[in-house]
C-alpha positions as CSV (number, residue, x, y, z in Angstrom):
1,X,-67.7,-12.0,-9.1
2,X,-64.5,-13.0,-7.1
3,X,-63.7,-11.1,-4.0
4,X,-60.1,-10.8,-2.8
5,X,-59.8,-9.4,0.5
6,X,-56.8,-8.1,2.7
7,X,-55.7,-9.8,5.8
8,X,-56.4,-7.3,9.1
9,X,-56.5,-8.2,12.8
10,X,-59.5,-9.0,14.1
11,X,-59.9,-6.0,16.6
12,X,-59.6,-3.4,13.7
13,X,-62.1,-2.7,11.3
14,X,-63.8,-4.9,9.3
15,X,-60.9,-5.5,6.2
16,X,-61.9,-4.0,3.0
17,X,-62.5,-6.1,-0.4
18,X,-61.5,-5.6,-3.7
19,X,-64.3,-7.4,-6.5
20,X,-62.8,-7.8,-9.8
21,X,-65.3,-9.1,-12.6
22,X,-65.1,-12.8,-14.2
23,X,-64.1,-14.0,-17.3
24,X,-64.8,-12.6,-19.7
25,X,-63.1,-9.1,-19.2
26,X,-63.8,-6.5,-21.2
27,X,-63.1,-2.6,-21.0
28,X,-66.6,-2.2,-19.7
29,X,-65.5,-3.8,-16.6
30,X,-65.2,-2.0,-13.6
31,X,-63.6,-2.1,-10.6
32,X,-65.8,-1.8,-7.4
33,X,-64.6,-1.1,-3.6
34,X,-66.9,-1.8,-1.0
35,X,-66.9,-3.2,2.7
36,X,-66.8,-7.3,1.8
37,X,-70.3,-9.6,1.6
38,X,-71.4,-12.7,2.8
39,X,-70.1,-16.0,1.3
40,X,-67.1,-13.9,-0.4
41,X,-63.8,-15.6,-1.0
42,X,-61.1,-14.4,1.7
43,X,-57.6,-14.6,0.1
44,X,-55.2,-13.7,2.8
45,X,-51.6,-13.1,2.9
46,X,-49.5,-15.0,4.5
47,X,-45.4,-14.2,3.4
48,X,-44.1,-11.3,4.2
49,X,-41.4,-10.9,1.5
50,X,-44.8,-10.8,-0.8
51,X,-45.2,-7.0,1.4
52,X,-41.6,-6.1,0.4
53,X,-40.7,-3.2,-1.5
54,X,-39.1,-5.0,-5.1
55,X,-35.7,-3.1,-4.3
56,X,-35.4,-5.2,-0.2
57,X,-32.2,-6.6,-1.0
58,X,-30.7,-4.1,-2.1
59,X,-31.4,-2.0,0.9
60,X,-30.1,-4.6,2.8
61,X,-26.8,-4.4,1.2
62,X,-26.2,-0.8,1.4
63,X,-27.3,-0.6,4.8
64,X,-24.7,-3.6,5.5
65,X,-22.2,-1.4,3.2
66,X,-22.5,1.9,5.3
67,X,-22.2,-0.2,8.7
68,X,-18.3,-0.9,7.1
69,X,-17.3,2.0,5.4
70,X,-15.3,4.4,7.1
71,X,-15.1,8.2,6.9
72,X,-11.4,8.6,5.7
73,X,-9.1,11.8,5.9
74,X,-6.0,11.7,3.3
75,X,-3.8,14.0,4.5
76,X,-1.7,14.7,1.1
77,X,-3.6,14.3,-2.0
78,X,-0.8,13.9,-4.7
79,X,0.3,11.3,-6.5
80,X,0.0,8.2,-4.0
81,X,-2.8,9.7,-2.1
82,X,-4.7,10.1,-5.7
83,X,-4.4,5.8,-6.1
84,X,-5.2,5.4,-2.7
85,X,-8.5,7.0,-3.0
86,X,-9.6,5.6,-6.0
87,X,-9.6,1.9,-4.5
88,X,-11.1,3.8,-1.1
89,X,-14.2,5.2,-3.2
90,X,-14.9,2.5,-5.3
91,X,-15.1,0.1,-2.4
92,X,-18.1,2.8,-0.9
93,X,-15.6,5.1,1.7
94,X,-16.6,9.2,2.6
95,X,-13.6,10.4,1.8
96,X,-12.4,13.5,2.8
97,X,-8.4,15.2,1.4
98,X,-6.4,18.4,2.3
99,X,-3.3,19.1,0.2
100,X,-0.8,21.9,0.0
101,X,-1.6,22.0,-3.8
102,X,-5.3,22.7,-4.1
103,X,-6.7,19.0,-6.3
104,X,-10.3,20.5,-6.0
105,X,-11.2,18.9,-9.1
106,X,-9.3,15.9,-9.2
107,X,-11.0,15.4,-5.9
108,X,-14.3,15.7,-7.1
109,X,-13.9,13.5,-10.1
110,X,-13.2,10.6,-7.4
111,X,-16.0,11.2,-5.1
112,X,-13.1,13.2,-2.9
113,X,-14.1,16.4,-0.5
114,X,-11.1,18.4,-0.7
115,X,-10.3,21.1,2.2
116,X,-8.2,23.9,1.9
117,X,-6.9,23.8,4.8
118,X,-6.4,21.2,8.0
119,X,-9.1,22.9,10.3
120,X,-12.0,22.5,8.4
121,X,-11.2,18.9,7.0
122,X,-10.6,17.9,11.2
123,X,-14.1,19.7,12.2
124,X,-15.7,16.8,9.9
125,X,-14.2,14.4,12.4
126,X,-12.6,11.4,10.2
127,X,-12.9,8.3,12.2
128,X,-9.5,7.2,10.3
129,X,-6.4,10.2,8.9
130,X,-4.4,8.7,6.8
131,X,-0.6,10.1,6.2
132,X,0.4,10.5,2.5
133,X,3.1,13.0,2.7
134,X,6.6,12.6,1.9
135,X,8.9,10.7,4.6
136,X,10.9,14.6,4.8
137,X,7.8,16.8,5.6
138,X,6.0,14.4,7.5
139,X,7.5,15.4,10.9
140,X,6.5,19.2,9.7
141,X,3.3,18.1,8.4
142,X,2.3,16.2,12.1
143,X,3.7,19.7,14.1
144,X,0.8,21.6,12.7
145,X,-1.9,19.4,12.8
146,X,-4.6,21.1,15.2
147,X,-5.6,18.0,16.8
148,X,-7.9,19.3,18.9
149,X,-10.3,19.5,17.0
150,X,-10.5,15.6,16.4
151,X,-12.5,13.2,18.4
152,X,-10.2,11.7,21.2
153,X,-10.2,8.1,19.8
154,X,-9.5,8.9,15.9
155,X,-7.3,6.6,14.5
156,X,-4.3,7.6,12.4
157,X,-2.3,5.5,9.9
158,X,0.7,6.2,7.7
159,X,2.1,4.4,4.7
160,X,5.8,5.7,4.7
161,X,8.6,3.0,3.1
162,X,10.2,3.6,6.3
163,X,8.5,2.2,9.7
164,X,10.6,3.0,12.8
165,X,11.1,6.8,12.0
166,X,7.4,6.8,11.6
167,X,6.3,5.2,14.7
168,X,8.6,7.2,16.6
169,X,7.5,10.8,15.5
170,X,3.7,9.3,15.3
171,X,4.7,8.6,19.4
172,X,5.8,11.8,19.8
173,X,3.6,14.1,18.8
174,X,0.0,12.8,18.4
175,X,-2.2,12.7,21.9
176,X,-2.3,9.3,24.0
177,X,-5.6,8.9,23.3
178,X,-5.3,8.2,19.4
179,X,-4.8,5.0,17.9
180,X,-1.3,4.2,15.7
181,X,-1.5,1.9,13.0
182,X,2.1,1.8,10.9
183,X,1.3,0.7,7.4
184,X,3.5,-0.2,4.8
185,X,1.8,-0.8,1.0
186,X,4.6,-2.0,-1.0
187,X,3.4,-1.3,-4.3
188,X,2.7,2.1,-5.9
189,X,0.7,3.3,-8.6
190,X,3.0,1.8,-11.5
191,X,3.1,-1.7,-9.4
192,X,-0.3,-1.3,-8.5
193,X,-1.9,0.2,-11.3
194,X,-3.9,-2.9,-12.8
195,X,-4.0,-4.8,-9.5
196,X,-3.4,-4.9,-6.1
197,X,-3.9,-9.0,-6.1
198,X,-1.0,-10.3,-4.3
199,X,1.3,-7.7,-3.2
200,X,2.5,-7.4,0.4
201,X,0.5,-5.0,2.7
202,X,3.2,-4.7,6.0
203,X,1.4,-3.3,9.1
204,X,2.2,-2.4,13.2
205,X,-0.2,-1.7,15.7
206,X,1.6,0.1,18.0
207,X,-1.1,2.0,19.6
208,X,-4.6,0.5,19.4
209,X,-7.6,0.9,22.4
210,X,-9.3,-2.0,24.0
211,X,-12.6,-0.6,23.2
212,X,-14.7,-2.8,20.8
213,X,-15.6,-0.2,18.1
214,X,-11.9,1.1,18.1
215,X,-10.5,-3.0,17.5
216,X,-13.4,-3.0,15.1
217,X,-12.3,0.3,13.0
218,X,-8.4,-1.3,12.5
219,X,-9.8,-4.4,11.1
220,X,-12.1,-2.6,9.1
221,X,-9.6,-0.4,7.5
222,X,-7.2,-3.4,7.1
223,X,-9.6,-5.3,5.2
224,X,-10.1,-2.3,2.5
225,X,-6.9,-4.5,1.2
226,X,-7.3,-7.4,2.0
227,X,-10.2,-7.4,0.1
228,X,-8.3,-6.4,-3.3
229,X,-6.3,-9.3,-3.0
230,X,-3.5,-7.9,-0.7
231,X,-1.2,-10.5,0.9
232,X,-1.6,-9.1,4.7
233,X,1.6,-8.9,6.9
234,X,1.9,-8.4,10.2
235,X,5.4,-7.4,11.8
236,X,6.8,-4.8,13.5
237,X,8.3,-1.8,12.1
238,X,12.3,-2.8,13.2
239,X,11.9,-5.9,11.3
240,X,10.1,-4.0,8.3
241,X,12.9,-1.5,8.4
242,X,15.3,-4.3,8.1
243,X,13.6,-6.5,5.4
244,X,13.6,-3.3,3.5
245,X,16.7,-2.0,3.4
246,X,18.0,-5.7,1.5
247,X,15.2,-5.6,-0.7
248,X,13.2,-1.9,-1.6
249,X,16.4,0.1,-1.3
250,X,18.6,-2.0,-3.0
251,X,15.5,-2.6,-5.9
252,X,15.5,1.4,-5.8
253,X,19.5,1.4,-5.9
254,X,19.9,0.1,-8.6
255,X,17.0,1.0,-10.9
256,X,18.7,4.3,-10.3
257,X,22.1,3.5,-11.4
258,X,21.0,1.6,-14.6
259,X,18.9,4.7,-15.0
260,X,22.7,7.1,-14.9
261,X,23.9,4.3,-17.1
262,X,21.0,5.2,-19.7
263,X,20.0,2.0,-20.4
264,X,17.8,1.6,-23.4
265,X,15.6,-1.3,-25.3
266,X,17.3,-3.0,-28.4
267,X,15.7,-4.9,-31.3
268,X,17.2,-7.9,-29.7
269,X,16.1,-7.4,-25.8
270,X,16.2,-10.5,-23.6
271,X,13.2,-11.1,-20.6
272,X,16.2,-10.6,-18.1
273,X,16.8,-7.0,-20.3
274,X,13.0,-6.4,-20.4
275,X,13.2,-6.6,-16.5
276,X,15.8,-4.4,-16.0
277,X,13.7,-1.9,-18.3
278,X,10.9,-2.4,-16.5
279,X,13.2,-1.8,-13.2
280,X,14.0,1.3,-14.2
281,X,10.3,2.8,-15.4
282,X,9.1,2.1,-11.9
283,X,12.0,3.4,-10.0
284,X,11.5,6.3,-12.0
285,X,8.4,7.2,-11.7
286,X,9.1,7.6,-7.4
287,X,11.0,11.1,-6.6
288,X,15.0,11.1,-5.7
289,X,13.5,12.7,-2.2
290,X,11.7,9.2,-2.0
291,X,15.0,7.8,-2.5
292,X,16.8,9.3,-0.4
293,X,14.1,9.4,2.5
294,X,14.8,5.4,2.2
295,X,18.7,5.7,2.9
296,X,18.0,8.8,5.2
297,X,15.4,7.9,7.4
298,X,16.3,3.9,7.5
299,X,19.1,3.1,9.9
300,X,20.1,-0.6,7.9
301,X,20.5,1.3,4.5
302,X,23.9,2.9,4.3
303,X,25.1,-1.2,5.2
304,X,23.7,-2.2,2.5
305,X,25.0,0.4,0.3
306,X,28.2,-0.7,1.3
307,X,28.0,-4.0,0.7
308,X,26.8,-3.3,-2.9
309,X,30.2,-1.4,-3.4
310,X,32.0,-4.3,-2.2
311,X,30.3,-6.2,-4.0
312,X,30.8,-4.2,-7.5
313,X,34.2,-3.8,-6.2
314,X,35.4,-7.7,-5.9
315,X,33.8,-8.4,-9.3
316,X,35.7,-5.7,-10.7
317,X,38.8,-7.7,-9.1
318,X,38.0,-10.8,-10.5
319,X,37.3,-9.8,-14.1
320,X,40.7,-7.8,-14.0
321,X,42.3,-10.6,-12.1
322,X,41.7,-12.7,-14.7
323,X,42.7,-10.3,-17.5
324,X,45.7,-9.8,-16.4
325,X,46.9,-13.4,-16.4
326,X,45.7,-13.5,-20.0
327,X,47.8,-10.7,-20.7
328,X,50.9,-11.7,-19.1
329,X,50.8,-15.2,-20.8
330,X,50.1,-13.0,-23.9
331,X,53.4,-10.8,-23.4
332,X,55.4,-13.9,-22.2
333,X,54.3,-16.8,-23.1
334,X,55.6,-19.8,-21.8
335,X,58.5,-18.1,-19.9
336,X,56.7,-18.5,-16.9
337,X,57.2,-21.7,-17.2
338,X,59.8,-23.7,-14.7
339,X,59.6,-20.6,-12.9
340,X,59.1,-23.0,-9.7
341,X,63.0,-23.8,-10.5
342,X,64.6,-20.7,-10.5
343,X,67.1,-19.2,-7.7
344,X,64.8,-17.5,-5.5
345,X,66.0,-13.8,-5.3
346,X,67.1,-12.3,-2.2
347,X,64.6,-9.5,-0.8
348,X,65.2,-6.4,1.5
349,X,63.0,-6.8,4.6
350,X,60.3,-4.2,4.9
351,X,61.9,-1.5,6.9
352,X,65.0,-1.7,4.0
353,X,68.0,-3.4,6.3
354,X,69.6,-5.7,4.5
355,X,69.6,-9.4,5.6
356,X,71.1,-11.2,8.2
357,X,74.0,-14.0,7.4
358,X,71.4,-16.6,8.5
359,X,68.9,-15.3,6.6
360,X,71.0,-14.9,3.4
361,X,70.8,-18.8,1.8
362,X,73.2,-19.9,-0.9
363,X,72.0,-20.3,-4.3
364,X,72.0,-23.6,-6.2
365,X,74.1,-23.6,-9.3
């Protein structure tokens, strides 16, 4: 019979044995267990892993997942809070939401705990609030936050389009002691919906602590998208504000305007007339109070909207510049012609006197 017996220290009690009968086996067979003989075989373990549960490594990796999630407030659970969350939970978050408009289920059906109101979601104490409301209610949103009720060293992050109105009413009325990071996704859930691989991510510390764990928490939020692919870009929110305003509100501009003009697919539709379509369906889909939160709230925009109008304006010009010489030639054709030759004719000056007698010159005959 073959004795396999366990490995104990040598100051415990004597290690038990296990005897297993030899070949052949046959139902008959039993197992006995009994303190081990003389001249028994010792088989003793000697790797750990062999003591491991068959599921280790995967308790190693959600250990290592819940030391970098995050517990995450969304403050504004509609349409771009919604596709923010959905990334959030899939990549392991607590997520946490408070709405005007009650999303109870929606919430749920994303692995979303939705509060009805601001006090309960704050008692939960998010390490990270993020902003999702409108750039117009945001300033009335932050007024009745009850921040006391937060830990001192919460962070908060919001992802208006426009950066220097939100840093400045994020200065003024959240507490010193709570971190400011100015985000700036510049996709949405048409640009975004399939992926996230690629588009810019613009952020701003402006208020961060020195502390380890609070340096720690940006980085880990940050890397939520970098981790989908984001392209990460650092730069503070005056230069956002003024990349923006020559490329987001102008997009927005004029999806709007071909979207007055009713612009519509054709049979025969270019790529350049697909992406004016598709121009318009994104622009679209984002609210005129969006829209006009861009030219509102952004100090660079109403410079560019000039310039478009100049713009439209001088090509306008040109087109009837040009029309008008073709209808001239048209109506007179080659009378114009030698016109170089001519007698020039004598002209008033501008305040109507006539001319002086050195001013007036003969004509040629």
């Amino acid at each position: 019979m073959l004795t396999l017996i366990s490995a104990k220290p040598q100051n415990l009690s004597p290690p038990l044995s296990f005897h297993f009968p030899l070949f052949p086996f046959s139902p008959t067979s039993s197992l006995s267990f009994h303190p081990p003989l003389k001249n028994t075989l010792r088989l003793r373990i000697r790797s750990i892993d062999a003591a491991q549960p068959y599921d280790y490594e995967s308790h190693l990796r959600t250990q290592h997942l819940k030391s970098q999630s995050l517990k995450i407030a969304i403050l504004g659970f509609g349409n771009f809070g919604q596709f923010l969350a959905k990334t959030f939970s899939r990549q392991g978050h607590t997520l946490l939401a408070y709405s005007r408009t009650k999303y109870t289920d929606t919430a749920k059906s994303l692995g979303v705990t939705f509060y009805n109101n601001p006090d309960d979601l704050f008692e939960s104490h998010p390490e990270v609030v993020i902003l999702c409301t409108s750039i117009l209610s945001t300033e009335k949103v932050l007024q009745s936050l009850p921040f006391q009720r937060l830990k001192r060293s919460t962070l908060f992050v919001d992802v208006l389009s426009v950066k220097e109105f939100a840093k400045t009413i994020l200065l003024k009325y959240l507490p010193v002691e709570f971190d400011i990071l100015c985000t700036h996704p510049m996709f949405g859930p048409e640009s975004g919906k399939n992926s996230w691989d690629g588009l810019p991510f613009v952020y701003d510390k402006v208020r961060i602590g020195n502390e380890e764990d609070r340096i720690s928490r940006v980085e880990r939020f940050l890397d939520v998208f970098a981790k989908e692919g984001c392209r990460m870009v650092e730069m503070t929110c005056a230069e956002h504000d003024r990349h923006a305003a020559g490329s987001q509100f102008v997009t927005h501009t004029m999806g709007r305007v071909l979207e007055r003009f009713g612009l519509e697919s054709s049979p025969i539709n270019t790529k350049g007339y697909d992406t004016l379509l598709d121009l318009v369906e994104v622009t679209a889909g984002d609210s005129f109070e969006l829209y006009y939160g861009l030219f509102m709230y952004n100090k660079n925009a109403m410079e560019q909207l000039e310039r478009l109008d100049m713009a439209f304006e001088a090509i306008k010009k040109e087109l009837f510049g040009k029309l008008h010489h073709v209808y001239r030639k048209q109506l007179f054709g080659n009378a114009d012609e030698g016109a170089e030759d001519r007698p020039k004719v004598q002209k008033l000056l501008h305040n109507g006197a006539p001319p002086s007698a050195d001013a007036v010159k003969p004509e040629t005959s």
